[in-house]
Structure formats: structure tokens, C-alpha cells
N, C-alpha and C positions, 0 to 999 in steps of 0.2 A: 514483573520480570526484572531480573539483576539486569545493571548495566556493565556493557563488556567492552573497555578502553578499544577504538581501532587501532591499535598498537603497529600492526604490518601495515597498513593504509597510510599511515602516518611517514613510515619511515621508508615508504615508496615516493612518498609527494615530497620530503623533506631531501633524497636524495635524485630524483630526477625532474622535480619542479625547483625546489628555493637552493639546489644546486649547494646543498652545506659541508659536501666532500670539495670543494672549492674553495668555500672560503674558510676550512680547517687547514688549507695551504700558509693563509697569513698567518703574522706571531702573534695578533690578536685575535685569533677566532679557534688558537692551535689547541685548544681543550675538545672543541667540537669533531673530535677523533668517534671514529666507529663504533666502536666498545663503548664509549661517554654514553654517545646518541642513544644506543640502546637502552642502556644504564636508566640515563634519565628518562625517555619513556618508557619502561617496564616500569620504575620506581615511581611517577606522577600517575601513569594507570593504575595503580595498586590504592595511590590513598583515593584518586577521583571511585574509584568503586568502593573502597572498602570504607571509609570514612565522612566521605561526600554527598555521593549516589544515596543511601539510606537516610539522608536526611532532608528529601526534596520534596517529600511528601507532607512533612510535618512543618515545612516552612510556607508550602505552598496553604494549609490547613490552619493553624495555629497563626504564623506568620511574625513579624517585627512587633513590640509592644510599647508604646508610650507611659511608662508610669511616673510616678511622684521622685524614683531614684534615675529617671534617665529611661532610652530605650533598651530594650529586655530583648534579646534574642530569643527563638527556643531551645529548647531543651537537646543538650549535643552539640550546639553551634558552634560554643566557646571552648570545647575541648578540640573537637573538627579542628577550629583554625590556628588550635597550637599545635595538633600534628601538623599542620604546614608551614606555622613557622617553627620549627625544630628542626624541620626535612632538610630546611634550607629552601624551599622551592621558591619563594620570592628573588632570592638573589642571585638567581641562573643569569638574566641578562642585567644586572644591577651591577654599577661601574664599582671594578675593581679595587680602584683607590680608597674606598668607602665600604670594603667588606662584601662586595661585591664577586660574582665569577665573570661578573665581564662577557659573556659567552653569547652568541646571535641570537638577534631580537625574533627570529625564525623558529628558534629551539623554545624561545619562551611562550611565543605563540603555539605551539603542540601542547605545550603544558597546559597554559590556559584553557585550550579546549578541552583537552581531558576534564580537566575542572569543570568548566562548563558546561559540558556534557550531561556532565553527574549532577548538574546544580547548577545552573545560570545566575539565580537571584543571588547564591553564596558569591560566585564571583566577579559579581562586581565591585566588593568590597577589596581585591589586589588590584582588579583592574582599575581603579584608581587610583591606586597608589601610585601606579604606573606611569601617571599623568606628572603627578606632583611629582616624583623622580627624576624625571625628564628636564621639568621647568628647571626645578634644583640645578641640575646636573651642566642645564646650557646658560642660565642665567643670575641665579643665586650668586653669592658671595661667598669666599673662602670659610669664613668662619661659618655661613648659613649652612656650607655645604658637608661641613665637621659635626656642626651640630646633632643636624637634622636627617642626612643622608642615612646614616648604618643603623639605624633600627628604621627607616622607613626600607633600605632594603631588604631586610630581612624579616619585615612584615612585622616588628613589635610596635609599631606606630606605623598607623593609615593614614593615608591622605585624600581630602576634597578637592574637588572643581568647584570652586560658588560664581557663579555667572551670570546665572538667571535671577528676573526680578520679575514680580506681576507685569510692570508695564512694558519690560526688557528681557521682551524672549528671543529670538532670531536677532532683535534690533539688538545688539547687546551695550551699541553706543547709546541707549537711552535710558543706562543704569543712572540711579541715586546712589546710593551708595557713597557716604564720603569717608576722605580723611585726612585728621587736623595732621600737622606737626607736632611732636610734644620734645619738651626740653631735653629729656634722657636718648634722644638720637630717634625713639620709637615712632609711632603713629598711634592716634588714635582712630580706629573703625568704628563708624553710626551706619547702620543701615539692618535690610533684612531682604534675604535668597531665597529661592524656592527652588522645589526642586533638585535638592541637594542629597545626591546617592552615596548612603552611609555614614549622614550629615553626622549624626547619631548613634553610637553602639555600645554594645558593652564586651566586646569583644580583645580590643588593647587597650594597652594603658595610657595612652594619648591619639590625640586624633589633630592630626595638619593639615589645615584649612589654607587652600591658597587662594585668595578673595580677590576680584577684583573691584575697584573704588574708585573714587573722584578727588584728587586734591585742589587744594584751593589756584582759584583764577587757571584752572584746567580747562583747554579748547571745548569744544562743543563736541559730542558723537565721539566714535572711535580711536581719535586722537588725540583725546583727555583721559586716558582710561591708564592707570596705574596698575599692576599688581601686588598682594600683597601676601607675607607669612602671616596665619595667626591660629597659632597653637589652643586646643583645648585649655591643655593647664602649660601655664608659663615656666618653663625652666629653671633652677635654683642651679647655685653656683656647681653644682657638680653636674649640670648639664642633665639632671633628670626630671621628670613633671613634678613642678612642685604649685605653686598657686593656682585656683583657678581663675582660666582667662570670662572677660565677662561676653560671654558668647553662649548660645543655649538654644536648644531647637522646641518649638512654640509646637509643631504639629507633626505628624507625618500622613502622607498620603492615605485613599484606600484606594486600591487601584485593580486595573482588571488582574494583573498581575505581576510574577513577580516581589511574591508576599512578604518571602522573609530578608530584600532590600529595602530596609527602611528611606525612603524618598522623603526627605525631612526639609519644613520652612527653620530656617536659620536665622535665629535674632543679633546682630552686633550692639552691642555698646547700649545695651538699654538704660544701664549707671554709668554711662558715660567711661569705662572703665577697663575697654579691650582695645588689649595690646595690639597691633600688629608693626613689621618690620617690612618696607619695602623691597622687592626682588626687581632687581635691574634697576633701571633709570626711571625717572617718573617721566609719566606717560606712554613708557615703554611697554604697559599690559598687554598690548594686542598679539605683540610679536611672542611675548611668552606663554601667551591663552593659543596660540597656534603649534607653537610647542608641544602643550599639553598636549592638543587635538588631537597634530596627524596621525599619531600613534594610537590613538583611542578610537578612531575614528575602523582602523586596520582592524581592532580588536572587539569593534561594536560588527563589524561585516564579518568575524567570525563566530558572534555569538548567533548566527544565521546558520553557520555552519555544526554551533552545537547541539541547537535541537533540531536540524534535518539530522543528525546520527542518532540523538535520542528519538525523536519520533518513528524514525526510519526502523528501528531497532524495535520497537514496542510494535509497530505496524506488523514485521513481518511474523516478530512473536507469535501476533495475534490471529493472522493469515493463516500458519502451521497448523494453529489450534481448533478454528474453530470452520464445524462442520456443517456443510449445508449447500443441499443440492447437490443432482449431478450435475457432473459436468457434459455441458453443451455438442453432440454430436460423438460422444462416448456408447461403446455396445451396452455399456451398466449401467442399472439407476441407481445405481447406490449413492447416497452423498459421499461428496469428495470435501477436504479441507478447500475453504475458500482460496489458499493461494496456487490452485490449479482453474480457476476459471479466468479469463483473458482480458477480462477489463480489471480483476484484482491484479495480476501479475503488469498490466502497463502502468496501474498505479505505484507498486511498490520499485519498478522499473524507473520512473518518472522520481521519486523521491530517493533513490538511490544516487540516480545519475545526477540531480541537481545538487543534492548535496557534496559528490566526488568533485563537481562542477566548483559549486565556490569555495570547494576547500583549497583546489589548485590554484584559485585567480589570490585570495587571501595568502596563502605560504607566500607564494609568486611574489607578492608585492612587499610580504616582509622579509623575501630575501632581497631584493633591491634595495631595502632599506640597509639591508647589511651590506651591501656589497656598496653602499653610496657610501658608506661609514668608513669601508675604508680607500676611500678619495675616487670611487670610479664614477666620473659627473653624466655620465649617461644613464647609468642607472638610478641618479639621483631624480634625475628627469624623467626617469621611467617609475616609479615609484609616485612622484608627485601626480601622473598623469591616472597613475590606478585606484591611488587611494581613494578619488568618489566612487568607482566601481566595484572597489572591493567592496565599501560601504553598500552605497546604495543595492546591487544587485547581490550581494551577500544575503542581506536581511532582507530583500524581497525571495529572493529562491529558499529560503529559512522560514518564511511564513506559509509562500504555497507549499512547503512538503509539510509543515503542523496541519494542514488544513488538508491535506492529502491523508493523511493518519488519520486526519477525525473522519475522514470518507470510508477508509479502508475499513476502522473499527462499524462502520453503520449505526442505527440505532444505539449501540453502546458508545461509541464514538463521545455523541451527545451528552454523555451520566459521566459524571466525575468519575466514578468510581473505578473507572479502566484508568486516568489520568492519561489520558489522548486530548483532552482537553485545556490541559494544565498546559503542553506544550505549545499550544495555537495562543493563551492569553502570556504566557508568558513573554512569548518571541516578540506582539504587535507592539512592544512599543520598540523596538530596535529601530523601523524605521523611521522613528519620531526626534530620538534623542540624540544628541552628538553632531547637530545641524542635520534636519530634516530630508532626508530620500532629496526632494526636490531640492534644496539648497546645494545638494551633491550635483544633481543638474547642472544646474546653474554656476557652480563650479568648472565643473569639465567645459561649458562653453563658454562662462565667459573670460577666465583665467586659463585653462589647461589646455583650451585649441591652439592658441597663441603662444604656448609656450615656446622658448628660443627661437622664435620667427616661425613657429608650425612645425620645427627640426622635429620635436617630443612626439606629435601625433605623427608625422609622417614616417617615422622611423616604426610604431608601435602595427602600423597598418601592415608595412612595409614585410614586418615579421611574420603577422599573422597568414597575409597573402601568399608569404613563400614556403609557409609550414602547410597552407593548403592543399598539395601536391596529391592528389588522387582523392581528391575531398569537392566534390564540384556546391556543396550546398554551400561548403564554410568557404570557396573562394567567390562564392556569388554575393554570399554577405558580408565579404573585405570589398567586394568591389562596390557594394552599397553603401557601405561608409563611409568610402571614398567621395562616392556622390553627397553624400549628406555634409560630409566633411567643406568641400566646396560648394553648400550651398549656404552653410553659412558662414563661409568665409568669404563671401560673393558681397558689392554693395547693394545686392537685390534683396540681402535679409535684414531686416529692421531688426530691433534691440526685442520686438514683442515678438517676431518670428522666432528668432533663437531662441529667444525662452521656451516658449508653446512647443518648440523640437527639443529643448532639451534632455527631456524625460525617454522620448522616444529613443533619440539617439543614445542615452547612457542606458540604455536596455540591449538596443543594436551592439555597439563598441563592447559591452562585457558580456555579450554572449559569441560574441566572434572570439574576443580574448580568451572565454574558455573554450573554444572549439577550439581553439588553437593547442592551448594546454591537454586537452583531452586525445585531441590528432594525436602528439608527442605521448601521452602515457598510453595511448591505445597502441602504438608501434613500439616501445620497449615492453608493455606485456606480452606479449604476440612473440616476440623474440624471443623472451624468456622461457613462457609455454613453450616453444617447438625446441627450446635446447633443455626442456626436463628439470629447467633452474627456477627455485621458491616455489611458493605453496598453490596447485594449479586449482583447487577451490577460489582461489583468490584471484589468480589472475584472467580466470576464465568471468568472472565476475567484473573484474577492473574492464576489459574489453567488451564486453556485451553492453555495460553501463554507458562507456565512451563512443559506443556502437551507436546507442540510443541515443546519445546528447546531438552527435554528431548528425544523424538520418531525423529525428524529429524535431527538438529544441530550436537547433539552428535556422531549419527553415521559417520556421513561427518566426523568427528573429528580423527578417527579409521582409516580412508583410507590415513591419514598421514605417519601412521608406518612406510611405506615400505621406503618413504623417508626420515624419521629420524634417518634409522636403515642401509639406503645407502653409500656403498663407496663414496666419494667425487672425485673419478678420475676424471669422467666426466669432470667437472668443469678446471682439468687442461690438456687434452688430447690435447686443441688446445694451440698456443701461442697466442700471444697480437693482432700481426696483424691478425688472424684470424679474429676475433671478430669484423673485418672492411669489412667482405669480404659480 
């Protein structure tokens, strides 16, 4: 089936969740006018389907290709990604000064998902760019940021994340990775990354590596960690790719999926003989590897959100279509289409409403990003507190609705050949990569409860609680949070109990968070509907979905407690070799 942009969905959540009639009040965000908004998503839905979408199949089938000239995309890709860099769609929220439109990081996330939508594996090839952009943008150098900014804005040059080593996954302080000083001002880069998304392509005409390394007599662990520029081909005086750099990618992944993002191990300096240029101060990588992050981090918890619309969308397709059996306590026996029987319809109900769910907590958090952008420190705060939840509980409700699809389809579900499938291996590794689901955890409690003395969570509760108002499930699970919130803020919780509650509790916190968001879109639909305003297919749908989130999801939510609020002994009652037995 074609994929069809949520174009109205979009610019319901963008205007009464990330609140972007707001911040088109500032002189910075004054493009993001009505007309624009539409603009740009009718114009991003059009290439994510027309351009995009057609070629998910054959990247998901064929896939990325390691040969003797470099990695080989398939067939379409590299025209694909010049209608998008032509469109301009790279540099909607790419800073101005730099060829850039400057425009909210909210607006670029709708794009993105359009994109994603249509093609997840294709985009992660901006969504990285998006990282190195950032770095550039907050810690680069004048000249790095002349250089190097306006064709990574505009998508004629991409950029890496290299991070990871074999022995330096999560640890990232236990990279090798070095680099000398050399007399022309440069560095030289030795080492070798894994794990490096679009390490490798054939798609532009350079590709910028933002590496991180070890310089010499560098502290031990994350306090020795540098970051660094190192361009594919090294720039000749008129600032275009001219030599190549000595950098080259040794393998790429096979993986469950996500075919045609070539996942590539990265060799430096095997002639001893690549360049790289320090960003920021030395020793200063962590802070600009967090940089990169939180933003990608926003943008990994929406690719959750874009195969619940892709799967969502193929599901109910599939539903419409196919016929079989009657239905249950009907005068007829005739078969009915499966999406009239009562356990298909809670499923397509259930993957609807998850998905509407984290699409509002993900805008949510990248409008706060916009609105901390320009100086409002509560919301800086409030954004810092969502991002592991947009993460984490993004791409968990993005897995259970691929895996809801593959239920829905049945038997065909199973066989490639419906591609109900494609969406469950593509999505699993979202919560792996970009620090781990659990690492999100462990974020929220052990950084993000404390935030401004507890100000950040007590204020996020505080909202949710008061938005609860004719809501008894979503105000019994703000008051569970609460509980949780002070249990481990109590000196009765060990460093091992918080952890053990982590998970539970970043499950709790962002489904309250979207019960709250969903409370608020379920009461401007409803308003709408009864004044005969937009389209009441949709808004009858927006409410029954937020109906659903709110009467089942939420309470599921509440049966966490007891495990939030658990001693952690269990956990060590056995020893190591146990755990083999």
C-alpha cells in the first residue's frame, strides 16, 4: 500500500502540543507563520511519499553494499537524496548564518518523520547530520563553522557520530582511539569505530566525521576524551573536497535491519596519514558528544513514532482488506472484513493510540527545546527532563505497535512479503542505539530527578496532576509518581534500588506525560467536533484514540508502582554463576 504523510495529525500536534503559533511570535522563529507550516508539510509529505516511501522495499531487500569503489547504495537512493537536497529540506532548522532557515527544531522534527515514515533506514543519513550540525554550531570554531556548516546544512555533505569502539560501548570513557599533534596546527587520528551510521556512502560528495580520540598525557575515562573534525576528503584552497583523507571503512554490519543504513567499522590513520582538526578545547569531547546527543536522542524517540504510522497504516490497510469469518454474535454468517471483529479493532485502536501517544510527548519535548532556545529556563529544564522519555518510551511504544501489525496481519504477518515485518526488525534497534532504553533510565534517576533541587520533576508532576481534571486513572497515576518520586528520593533507596526502579518508573512518568498530552488533545477535539470546525473523520478518531490511551494504557501504567517502590535484593540474592544455571 502507498504511504499517506499524516499531514492534518501533524499540524494538530505541532499547533496545540509544541505550541509553534507561539513561538512564530519571536523574531527568531517569525517564519514559522501558518501558511509556512503548511507549506512545509504538504511539500516534506509529498517527497517522503513520492520519492522516499518507494524505495523501502528495495533498501530493506537489496540493502547498502561494500564494494572495491566504497559503499554502493541501491538503486534510487542517490537521486532520492538529491531531491532533498535541492528541496532545501535539510536546512529548515539549520542556523541561518550558515544558509540556513533557522526555523524550530519542532518544524524539523515533522519533517523528519515524514521522512521516516517513508523510510527510516534512508533517514538516518540527515539525522546525522543533525548531530554534527549542532556540535559545529555550539562548539566549532569560526573558521570550522564557514567551512563546514553550509553544505552540511543543506545536506551536500553528511556527517558522523564515531564513538563507539569494540571495547567502548556505553563506557565510551574507555576509547583508544588517539591523537598526535602535528606541526601544520592539524592532528593526527589512529584508531578504529564501529558502529558508525552512514560511516560510508555514495550518496554526497564528502562525508564529516566527528571523531572522538585521546590526546596525549589525557586523564583516564571521560575526562580525557577530545573531539575531533575529520573530513572524508580534505579540503583544497577553495574549501572543496580535494585529497583524500586516510580514513576508510573496513566492513559494514548485517543486521536484523534497517538494510539500506550502511552501519560501518571505521578505520583512522592506518598510513598514519589522517587529518583531523580539534572542536572546542581538548578534553572537552564529552560536552560536545552531549551536544550531538540530546537532539538525536529526541529524534531516535521519533523514529518510534515513524513506524507506529507506517505499521499503523499497513495494518489497518490490511484489516479493510481482508476477509474472514463472521463476526461474533452478528444475525449473518457471512464473513466480514477482519477490522469488524473486536480483538482486531482493540489492536488497531491500541497502535493508533500509542502512536498519537508518542508523537505528542516527542513534538512536546522539541518544542521546549525551542522555546529554551529562546532564553525560557523552564523549559530548558523541562525538555532536559523528557528527553530520556521521549527516547526511551518513544521507541518502546514504536516496537509494540510493529509487533501489533505483525499480529494484526497473522499468519501473513510472519512472510516478508506483506513487509509487516520489515517494520518490527527495523524499529528493534532504536532502543539500543543513541544510549540504551535503560541508560535513559538511569538518566532520569539519576541526573534528571534532582534536577534544580527536584524544581524540573516537581513542576512536570505538578502539570500533569492539574491537567488530570475529570481523568481519575491519569490523576491516580500523577499520584503514583509522586509516590515513586519520593521513594527514591528517600535515604531508604540504595543506588541499586533506584536503578532496579528506573525502568519502571521511566515507563510510569511518560505514560502519565502522555496522558496528560492526550487529556489536552482529547478536549480541543471535542470542542472542535461540536463547533462543526476541521475534518470530523479525524477528529472523531483523535478522541476515541486519546479515549483509549487514557481508559486502558494509563491504568497498565499504575501496576508499575509496586515495582518502582521494590527493594532491589532480588536482583542480587543469587551470584554470577547462578544466572547459568
Amino acid at each position: 500500500m502507498s504511504f499517506v504523510p499524516p499531514v492534518t495529525e501533524q499540524r494538530f500536534v505541532l499547533d496545540h502540543i509544541a505550541d509553534i503559533s507561539h513561538l512564530a511570535e519571536s523574531e527568531r522563529f517569525a517564519e514559522a507563520s501558518g501558511d509556512m507550516v503548511d507549506a512545509i508539510l504538504e511539500g516534506a509529505g509529498q517527497l517522503a511519499a513520492g520519492e522516499w516511501a518507494p524505495l523501502n522495499r528495495v533498501g530493506d531487500e537489496v540493502g547498502a553494499k561494500l564494494t572495491e569503489d566504497g559503499v554502493v547504495m541501491p538503486d534510487g537512493f542517490r537521486e532520492a537524496y538529491q531531491a532533498y537536497v535541492e528541496g532545501g529540506w535539510g536546512t529548515i532548522a539549520a542556523p541561518a548564518d550558515f544558509g540556513g532557515q533557522g526555523m524550530p527544531f519542532s518544524m524539523a522534527a515533522a519533517i523528519l518523520e515524514s521522512l521516516g515514515s517513508a523510510n527510516m533506514a534512508f533517514s538516518l543519513c540527515p539525522m546525522l547530520s543533525v548531530g554534527a550540525i549542532e556540535a559545529l554550531t555550539h562548539h566549532g570554531s569560526p573558521e570550522q563553522q564557514a567551512a563546514y556548516l553550509p553544505k552540511l546544512s543543506t545536506g551536500e555533505w553528511t556527517g558522523t557520530m564515531n564513538l563507539t569502539e569494540p571495547q567502548a560501548g556505553s563506557d565510551v570513557g574507555a576509547l583508544k582511539t588517539k591523537a598526535e599533534p602535528a606541526e601544520d596546527g592539524s592532528w593526527r587520528i589512529k584508531g578504529q569505530k564501529i558502529y558508525i551510521t552512514f560511516g560510508e556512502h555514495d550518496l554526497a560528495d564528502n562525508i564529516i566525521h566527528l571523531v572522538l580520540a585521546r590526546t596525549p598525557g589525557a586523564p583516564e575515562g571521560t575526562k580525557g576524551i577530545s573531539l575531533f573534525l575529520v573530513p572524508r576528503y580534505r579540503l583544497d584552497e577553495n574549501g572543496e573536497p580535494g585529497e583524500a583523507n586516510d580514513v576508510r571503512c573496513v566492513s559494514i554490519e548485517h543486521k536484523l535491519g534497517i538494510h539500506a543504513s550502511p552501519t560501518c567499522t571505521m578505520s583512522f590513520g592506518d598510513n598514519d596519514d589522517c587529518h583531523g582538526w580539534l572542536i572546542g578545547p581538548e578534553n572537552g569531547g564529552m560536552r560536545a558528544m552531549f551536544t550531538m546527543m540530546n537532539n538525536a536522542r529526541l529524534n531516535v524517540g521519533l523514529q518510534g513514532v515513524q513506524i507506529g504510522e507506517r505499521a499503523t497504516q499497513q495494518a489497518v490497510h490490511f484489516a479493510r482488506e481482508r476477509i474472514q469469518s463472521a463476526r461474533a454474535g452478528a444475525g449473518s454468517r457471512e464473513p466480514v472484513a477482519i477490522v469488524g471483529h473486536p480483538d482486531v479493532r482493540r489492536m488497531l485502536l491500541r497502535m493508533k493510540s500509542l502512536t498519537m501517544a508518542a508523537r505528542a510527548l516527542v513534538y512536546y519535548a522539541a518544542g521546549q527545546v525551542d522555546a529554551a532556545t529562546l532564553g525560557d529556563e523552564a523549559a530548558r529544564a523541562r525538555s532536559e527532563v523528557l528527553t530520556p522519555l521521549a527516547k526511551a518510551y518513544g521507541t518502546d511504544a514504536g516496537c509494540e505497535v510493529a509487533d501489533l501489525g505483525v499480529q494484526v496481519h497473522g499468519g501473513m504477518g510472519f512472510v516478508e512479503e506483506t513487509g509487516a515485518a520489515q517494520y518490527y526488525r527495523d524499529i528493534r534497534i532504536a532502543p539500543i542505539y543513541e544510549g540504551t532504553n535503560g541508560i535513559q533510565a538511569a538518566d532520569l534517576v539519576g541526573r534528571k530527578l534532582g534536577l534544580g533541587g527536584g524544581e524540573a520533576m516537581g513542576a512536570l508532576l505538578a502539570d500533569i496532576a492539574g491537567g488530570a481534571e475529570g481523568e481519575p486513572h491519569l490523576a491516580a497515576l500523577a499520584a503514583d509518581c509522586e509516590t515513586v518520586v519520593n521513594w527514591l528520593s528517600s535515604g531508604d533507596a540504595s543506588v541499586d534500588d533506584r536503578l532496579a526502579a528506573s525502568y519502571p518508573f521511566l515507563t510510569m512518568l511518560s505514560v502519565a506525560t502522555c496522558g496528560w498530552l492526550m487529556a489536552r488533545q482529547l478536549r480541543i477535539a471535542q470542542a472542535q467536533l461540536d463547533a462543526g470546525a476541521g475534518d470530523s473523520d479525524f477528529l472523531q478518531m483523535k478522541i476515541a484514540a486519546a479515549r483509549f490511551y487514557l481508559d486502558q494504557i494509563v491504568p497498565e501504567a499504575s501496576g508499575l508502582k509496586a515495582a518502582a517502590t521494590a527493594k532491589a535484593d532480588i536482583l542480587y540474592s543469587l551470584d554470577e554463576e547462578s544466572f547459568a544455571a
